[in-house]
PABAVO-5153 format. One record per residue (C-alpha): chain; y, x, z. Coordinates in Angstrom, 2 decimals, decimal comma, always signed. Layout:
% residues N
+-------+---------+---------+---------+
: torza :      c2 :      c1 :      c3 :
+-------+---------+---------+---------+
:     A :       Y :       X :       Z :
...
+-------+---------+---------+---------+
//
This chain:
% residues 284
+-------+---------+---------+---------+
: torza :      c2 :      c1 :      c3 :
+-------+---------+---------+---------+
:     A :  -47,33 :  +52,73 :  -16,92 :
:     A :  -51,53 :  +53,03 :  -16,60 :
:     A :  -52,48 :  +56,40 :  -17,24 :
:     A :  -55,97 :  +57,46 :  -18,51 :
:     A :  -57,49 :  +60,93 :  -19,05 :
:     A :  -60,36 :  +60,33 :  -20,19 :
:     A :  -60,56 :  +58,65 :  -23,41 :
:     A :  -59,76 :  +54,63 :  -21,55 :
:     A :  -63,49 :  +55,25 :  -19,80 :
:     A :  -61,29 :  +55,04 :  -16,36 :
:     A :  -57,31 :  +54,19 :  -15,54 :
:     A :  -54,95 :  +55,14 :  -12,70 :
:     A :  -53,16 :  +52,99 :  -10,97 :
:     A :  -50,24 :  +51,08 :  -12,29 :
:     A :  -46,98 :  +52,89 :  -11,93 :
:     A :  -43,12 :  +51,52 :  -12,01 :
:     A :  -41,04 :  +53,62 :  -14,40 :
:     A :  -37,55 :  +52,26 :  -14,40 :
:     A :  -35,58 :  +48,70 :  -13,99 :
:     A :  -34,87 :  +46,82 :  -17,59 :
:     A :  -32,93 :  +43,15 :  -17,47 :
:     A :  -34,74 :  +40,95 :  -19,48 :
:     A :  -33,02 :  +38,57 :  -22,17 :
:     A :  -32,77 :  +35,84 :  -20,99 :
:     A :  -29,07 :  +34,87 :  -19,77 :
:     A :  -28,76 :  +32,30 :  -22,03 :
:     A :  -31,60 :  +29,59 :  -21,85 :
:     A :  -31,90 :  +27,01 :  -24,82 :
:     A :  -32,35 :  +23,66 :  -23,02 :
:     A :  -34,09 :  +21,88 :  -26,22 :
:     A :  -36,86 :  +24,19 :  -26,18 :
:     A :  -36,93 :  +25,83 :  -22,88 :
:     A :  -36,81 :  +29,71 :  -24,51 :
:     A :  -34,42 :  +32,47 :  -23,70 :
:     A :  -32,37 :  +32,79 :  -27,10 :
:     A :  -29,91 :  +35,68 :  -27,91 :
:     A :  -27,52 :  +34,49 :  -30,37 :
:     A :  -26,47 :  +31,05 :  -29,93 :
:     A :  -27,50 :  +27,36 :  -29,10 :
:     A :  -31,06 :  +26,91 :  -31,21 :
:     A :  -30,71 :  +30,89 :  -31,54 :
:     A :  -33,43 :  +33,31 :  -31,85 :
:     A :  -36,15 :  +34,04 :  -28,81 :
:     A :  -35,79 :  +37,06 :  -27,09 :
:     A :  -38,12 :  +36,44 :  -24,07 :
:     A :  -39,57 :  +39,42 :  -25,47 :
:     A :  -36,75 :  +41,65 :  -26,25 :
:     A :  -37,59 :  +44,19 :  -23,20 :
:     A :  -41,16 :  +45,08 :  -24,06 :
:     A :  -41,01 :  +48,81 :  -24,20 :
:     A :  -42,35 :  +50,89 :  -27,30 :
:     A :  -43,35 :  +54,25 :  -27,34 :
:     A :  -44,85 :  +57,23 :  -29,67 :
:     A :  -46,09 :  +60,29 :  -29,04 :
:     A :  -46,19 :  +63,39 :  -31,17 :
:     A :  -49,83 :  +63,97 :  -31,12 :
:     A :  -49,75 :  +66,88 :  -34,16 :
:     A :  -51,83 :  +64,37 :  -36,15 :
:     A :  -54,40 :  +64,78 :  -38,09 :
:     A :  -55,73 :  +68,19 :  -36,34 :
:     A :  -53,31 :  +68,36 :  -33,10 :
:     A :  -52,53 :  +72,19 :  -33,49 :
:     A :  -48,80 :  +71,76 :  -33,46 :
:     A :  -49,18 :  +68,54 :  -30,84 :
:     A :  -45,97 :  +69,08 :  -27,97 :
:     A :  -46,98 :  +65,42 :  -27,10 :
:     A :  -43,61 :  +64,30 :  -26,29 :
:     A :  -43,85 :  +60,86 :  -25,50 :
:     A :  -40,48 :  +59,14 :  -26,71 :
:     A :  -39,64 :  +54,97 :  -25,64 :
:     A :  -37,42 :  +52,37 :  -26,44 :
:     A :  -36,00 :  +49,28 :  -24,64 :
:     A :  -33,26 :  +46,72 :  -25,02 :
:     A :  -31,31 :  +45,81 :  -21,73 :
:     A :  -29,22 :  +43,10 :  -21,10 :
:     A :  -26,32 :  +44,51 :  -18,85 :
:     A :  -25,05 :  +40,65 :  -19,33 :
:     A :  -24,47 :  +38,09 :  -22,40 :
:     A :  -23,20 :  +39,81 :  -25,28 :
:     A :  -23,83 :  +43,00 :  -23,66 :
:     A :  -27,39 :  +44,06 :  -24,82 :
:     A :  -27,91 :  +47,85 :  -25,60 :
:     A :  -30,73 :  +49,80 :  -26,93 :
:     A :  -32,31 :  +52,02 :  -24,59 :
:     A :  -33,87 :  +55,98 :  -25,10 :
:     A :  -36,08 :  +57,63 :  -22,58 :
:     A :  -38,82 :  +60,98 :  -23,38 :
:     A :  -41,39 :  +62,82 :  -21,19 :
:     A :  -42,90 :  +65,98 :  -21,79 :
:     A :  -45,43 :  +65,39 :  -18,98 :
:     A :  -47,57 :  +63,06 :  -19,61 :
:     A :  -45,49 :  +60,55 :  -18,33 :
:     A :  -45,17 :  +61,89 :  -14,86 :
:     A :  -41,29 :  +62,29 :  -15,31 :
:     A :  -39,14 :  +60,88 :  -17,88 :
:     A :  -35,52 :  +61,19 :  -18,49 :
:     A :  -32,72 :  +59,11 :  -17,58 :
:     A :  -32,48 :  +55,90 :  -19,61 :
:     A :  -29,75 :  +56,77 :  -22,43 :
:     A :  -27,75 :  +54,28 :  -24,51 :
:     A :  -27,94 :  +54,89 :  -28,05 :
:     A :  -26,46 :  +51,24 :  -29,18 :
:     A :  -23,99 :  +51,46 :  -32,25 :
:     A :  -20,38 :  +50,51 :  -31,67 :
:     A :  -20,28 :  +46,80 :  -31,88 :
:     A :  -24,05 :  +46,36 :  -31,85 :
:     A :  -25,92 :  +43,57 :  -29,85 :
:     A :  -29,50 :  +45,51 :  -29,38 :
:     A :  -32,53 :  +43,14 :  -30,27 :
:     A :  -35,65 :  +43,98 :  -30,50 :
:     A :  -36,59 :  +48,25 :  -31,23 :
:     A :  -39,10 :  +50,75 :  -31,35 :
:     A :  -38,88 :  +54,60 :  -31,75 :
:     A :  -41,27 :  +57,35 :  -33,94 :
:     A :  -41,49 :  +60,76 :  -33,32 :
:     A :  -43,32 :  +63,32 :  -36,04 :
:     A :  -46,54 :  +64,93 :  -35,25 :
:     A :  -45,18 :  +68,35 :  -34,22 :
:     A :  -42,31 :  +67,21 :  -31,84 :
:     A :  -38,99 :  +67,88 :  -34,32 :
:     A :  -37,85 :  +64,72 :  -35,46 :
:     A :  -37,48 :  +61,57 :  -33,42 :
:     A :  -36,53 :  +58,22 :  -34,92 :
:     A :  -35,27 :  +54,71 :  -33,32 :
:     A :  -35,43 :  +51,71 :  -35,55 :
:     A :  -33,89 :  +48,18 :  -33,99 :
:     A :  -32,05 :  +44,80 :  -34,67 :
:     A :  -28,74 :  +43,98 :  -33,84 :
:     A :  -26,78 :  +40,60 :  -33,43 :
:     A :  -22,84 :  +41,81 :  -34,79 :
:     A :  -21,33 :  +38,64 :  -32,70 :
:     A :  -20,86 :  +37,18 :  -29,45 :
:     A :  -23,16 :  +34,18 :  -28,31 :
:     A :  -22,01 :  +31,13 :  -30,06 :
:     A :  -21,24 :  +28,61 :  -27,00 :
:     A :  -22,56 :  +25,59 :  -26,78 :
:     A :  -18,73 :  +24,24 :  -27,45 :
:     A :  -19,02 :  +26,37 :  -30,78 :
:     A :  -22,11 :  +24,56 :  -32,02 :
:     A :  -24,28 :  +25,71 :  -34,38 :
:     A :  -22,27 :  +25,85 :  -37,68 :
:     A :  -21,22 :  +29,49 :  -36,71 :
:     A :  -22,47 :  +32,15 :  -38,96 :
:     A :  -24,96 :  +34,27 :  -36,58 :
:     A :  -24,75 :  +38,04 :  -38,58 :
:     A :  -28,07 :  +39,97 :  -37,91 :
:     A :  -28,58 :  +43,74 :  -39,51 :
:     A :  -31,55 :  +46,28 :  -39,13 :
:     A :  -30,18 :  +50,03 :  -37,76 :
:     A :  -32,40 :  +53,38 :  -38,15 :
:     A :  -31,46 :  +56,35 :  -36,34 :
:     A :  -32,49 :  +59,93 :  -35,91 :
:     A :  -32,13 :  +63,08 :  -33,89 :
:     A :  -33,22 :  +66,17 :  -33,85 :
:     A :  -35,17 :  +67,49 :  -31,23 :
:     A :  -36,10 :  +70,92 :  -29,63 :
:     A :  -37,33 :  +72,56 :  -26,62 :
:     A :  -34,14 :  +72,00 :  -24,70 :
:     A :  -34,70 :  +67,65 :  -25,33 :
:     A :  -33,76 :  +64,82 :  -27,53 :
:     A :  -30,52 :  +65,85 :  -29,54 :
:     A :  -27,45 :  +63,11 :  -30,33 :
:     A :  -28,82 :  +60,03 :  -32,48 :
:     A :  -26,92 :  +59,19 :  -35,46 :
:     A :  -26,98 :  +56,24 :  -37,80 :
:     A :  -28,98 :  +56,65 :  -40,81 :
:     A :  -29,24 :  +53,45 :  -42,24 :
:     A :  -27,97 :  +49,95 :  -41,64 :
:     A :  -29,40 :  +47,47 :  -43,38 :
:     A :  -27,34 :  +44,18 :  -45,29 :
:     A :  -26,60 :  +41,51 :  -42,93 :
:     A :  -27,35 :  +38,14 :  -43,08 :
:     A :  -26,75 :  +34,49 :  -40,90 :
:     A :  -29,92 :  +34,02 :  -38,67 :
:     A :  -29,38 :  +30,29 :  -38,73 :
:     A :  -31,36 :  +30,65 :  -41,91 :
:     A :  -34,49 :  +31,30 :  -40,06 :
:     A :  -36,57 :  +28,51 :  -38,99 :
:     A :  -39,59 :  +28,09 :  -36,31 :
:     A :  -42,23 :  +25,85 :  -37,26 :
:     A :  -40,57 :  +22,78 :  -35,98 :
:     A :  -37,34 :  +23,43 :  -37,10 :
:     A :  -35,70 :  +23,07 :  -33,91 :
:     A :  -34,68 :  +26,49 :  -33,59 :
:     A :  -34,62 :  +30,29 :  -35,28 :
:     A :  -37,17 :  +31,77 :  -35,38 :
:     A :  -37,26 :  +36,07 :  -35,06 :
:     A :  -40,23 :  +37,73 :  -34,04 :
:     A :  -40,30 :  +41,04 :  -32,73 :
:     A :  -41,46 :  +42,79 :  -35,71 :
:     A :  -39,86 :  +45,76 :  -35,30 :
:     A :  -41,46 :  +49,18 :  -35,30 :
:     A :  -41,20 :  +53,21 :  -36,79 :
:     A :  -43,78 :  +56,05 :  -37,76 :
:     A :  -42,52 :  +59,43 :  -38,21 :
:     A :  -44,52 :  +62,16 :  -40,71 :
:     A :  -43,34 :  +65,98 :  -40,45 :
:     A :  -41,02 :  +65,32 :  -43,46 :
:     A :  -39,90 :  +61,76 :  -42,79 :
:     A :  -39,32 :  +58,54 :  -40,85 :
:     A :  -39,91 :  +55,21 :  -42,12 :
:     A :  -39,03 :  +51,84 :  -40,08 :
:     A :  -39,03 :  +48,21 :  -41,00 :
:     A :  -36,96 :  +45,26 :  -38,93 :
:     A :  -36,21 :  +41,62 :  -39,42 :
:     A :  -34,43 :  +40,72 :  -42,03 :
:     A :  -32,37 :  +37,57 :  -43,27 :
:     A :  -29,62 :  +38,78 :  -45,76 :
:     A :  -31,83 :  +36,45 :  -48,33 :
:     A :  -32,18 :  +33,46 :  -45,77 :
:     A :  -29,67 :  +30,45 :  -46,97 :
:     A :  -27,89 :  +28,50 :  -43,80 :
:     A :  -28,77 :  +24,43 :  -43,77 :
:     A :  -26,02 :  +22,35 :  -42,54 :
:     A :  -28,26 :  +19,20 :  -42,14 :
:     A :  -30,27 :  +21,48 :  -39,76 :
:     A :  -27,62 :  +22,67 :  -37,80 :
:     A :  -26,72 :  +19,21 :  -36,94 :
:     A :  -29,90 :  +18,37 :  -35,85 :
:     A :  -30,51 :  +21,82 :  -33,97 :
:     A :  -26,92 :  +20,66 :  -32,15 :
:     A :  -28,39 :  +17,33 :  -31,55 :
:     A :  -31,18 :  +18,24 :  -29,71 :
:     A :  -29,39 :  +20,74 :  -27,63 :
:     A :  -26,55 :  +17,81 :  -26,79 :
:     A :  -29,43 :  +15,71 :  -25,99 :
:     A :  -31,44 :  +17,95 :  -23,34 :
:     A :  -28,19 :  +18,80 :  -21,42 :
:     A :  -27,81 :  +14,96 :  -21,14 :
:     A :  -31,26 :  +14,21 :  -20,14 :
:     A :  -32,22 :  +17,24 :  -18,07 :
:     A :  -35,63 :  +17,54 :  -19,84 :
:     A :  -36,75 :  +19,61 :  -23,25 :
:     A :  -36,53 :  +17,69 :  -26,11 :
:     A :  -38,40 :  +20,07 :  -28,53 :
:     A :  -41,57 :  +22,25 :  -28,80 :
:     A :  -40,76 :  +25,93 :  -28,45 :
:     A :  -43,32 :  +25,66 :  -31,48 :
:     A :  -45,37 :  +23,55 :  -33,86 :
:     A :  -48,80 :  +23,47 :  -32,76 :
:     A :  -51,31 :  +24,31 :  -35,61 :
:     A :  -54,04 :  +21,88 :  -36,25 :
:     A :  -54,74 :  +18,61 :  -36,89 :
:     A :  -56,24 :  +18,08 :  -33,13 :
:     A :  -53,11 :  +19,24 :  -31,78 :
:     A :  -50,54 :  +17,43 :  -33,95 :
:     A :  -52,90 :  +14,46 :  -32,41 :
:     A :  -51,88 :  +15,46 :  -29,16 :
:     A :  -48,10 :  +15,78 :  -29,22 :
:     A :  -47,93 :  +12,44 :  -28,89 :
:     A :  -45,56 :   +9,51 :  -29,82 :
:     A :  -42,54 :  +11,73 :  -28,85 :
:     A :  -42,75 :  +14,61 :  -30,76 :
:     A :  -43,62 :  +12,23 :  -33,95 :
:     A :  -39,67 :  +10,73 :  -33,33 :
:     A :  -38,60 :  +14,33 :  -33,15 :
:     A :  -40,01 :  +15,02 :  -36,50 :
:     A :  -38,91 :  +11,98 :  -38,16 :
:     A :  -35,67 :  +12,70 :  -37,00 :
:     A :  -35,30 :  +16,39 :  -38,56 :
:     A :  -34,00 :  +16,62 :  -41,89 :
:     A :  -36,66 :  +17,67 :  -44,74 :
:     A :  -35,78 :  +20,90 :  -45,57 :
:     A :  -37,02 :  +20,56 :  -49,07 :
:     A :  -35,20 :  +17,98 :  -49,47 :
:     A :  -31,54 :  +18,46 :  -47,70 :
:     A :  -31,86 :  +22,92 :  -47,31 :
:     A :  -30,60 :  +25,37 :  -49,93 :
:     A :  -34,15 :  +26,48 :  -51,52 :
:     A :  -33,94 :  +29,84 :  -49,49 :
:     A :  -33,16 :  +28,15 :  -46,05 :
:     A :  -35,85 :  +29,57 :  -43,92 :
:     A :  -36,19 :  +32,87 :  -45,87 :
:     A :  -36,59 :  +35,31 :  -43,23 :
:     A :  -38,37 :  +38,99 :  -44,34 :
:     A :  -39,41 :  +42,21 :  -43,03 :
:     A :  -37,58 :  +44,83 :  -44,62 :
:     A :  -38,23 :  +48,90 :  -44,36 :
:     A :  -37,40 :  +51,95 :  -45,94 :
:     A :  -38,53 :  +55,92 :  -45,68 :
:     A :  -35,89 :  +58,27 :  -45,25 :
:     A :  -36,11 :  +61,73 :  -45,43 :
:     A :  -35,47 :  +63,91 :  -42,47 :
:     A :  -31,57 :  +65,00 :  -42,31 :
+-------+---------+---------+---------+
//
């Protein structure tokens, strides 16, 4: 944390708050990412990055307690990921133990909290994987279930009450989500919450309308096979844009992509589908 009190003119010095484990026990050779879910999963190099709000008692900052509430994801160990709850009413001079607020049987993702203007009602929005890591001896023709989870809790002078689950969004097969080079899913962390006095409101990846492509899988398993028996990456992490850089990928990348199925072609119509969903939901 770098802490300024005077409007950004001038910053403190940095300052460690706690210890997270980033995501990346499982490393997908063919494109040299940390993925969560499976070989060619979803990234989640980024899965750590904290989030925060503070109730500032927008728009006049009469009622402000300016709580500052954060979320994190920490991965104990594979398949062991869990969405992580901290506050300070300090200014971020002390904060309270790290708390676990992961749903039974949840893999946390990716997350962000809200909290309303005048303290009351905090919110925690985040992803969740529902299975284990698929193996690289299961392959990639294992469905990869992937739901969005809001919670709330009340909250008072004495702290952060007890979050419970206030919406859990349909779940879909994140092998239906496809990076620009098709070599891998593709989830970015677009994840995040707002609170109001009266509500919260929270949107989180989405695939329940994203359509699996066997032809894909098979090629997503191909490459993986492949960099485990070379030792090198055999894939982008992803597609350059521009002409000037397709130029310079050279005469190995262009075998890659004549080697990748055409998803038009040999995909349901709605492989590659992946949304942002959200909702609004009134304060319990």
């Amino acid at each position: 944390m770098i802490k300024s009190t005077d409007g950004g003119a001038t910053w403190g010095n940095a300052k460690d708050l706690f210890t997270v484990r980033d995501g990346c026990a499982a490393n997908e050779p063919s494109i040299g990412r940390c993925v969560m879910d499976g070989v060619a999963g979803a990234r989640d190099d980024l899965m750590p990055s904290p989030s925060v709000d503070i109730a500032n008692g927008a728009p006049s900052g009469t009622d402000a307690t300016n709580r500052i509430v954060l979320t994190t994801v920490d991965q104990v160990a594979l398949n062991n990921e869990n969405v992580m709850f901290t506050t300070s009413t300090n200014g971020g001079s002390t904060w309270t133990s790290l708390r676990d607020v992961t749903r039974p049987g949840d893999r946390g993702y990716y997350t962000a909290p809200a909290i309303s203007p005048d303290g009351r009602e905090a919110w925690i929005v985040y992803n969740s994987f529902l299975e284990n890591f698929k193996t690289s001896a299961e392959g990639t023709g294992n469905d990869r279930p992937l739901v969005g989870v809001v919670l709330h809790a009340d909250v008072s002078s004495s702290g952060v009450g007890t979050f419970s689950e206030i919406h859990r969004g349909a779940s879909g097969d994140a092998r239906g989500s496809s990076q620009n080079n098709l070599a891998a899913e593709f989830l970015g962390d677009y994840v995040y919450a707002a609170a109001t006095r009266t509500y919260g409101t929270a949107v989180w990846n989405d695939v329940r309308r994203a359509a699996d492509c066997p032809a894909i899988d098979t090629a997503r398993q191909d490459l993986h096979d492949e960099a485990v028996a070379l030792g090198v990456r055999t894939a982008d992490a992803e597609e350059p844009r521009g002409e000037a850089s397709r130029e310079q990928r050279g005469k190995k990348d262009q075998g890659e992509d004549a080697a990748m199925p055409a998803p038009q072609q040999d995909c349901p119509r709605n492989f590659g589908n992946s949304d942002i969903f959200g909702g609004s939901y009134a304060n319990p």
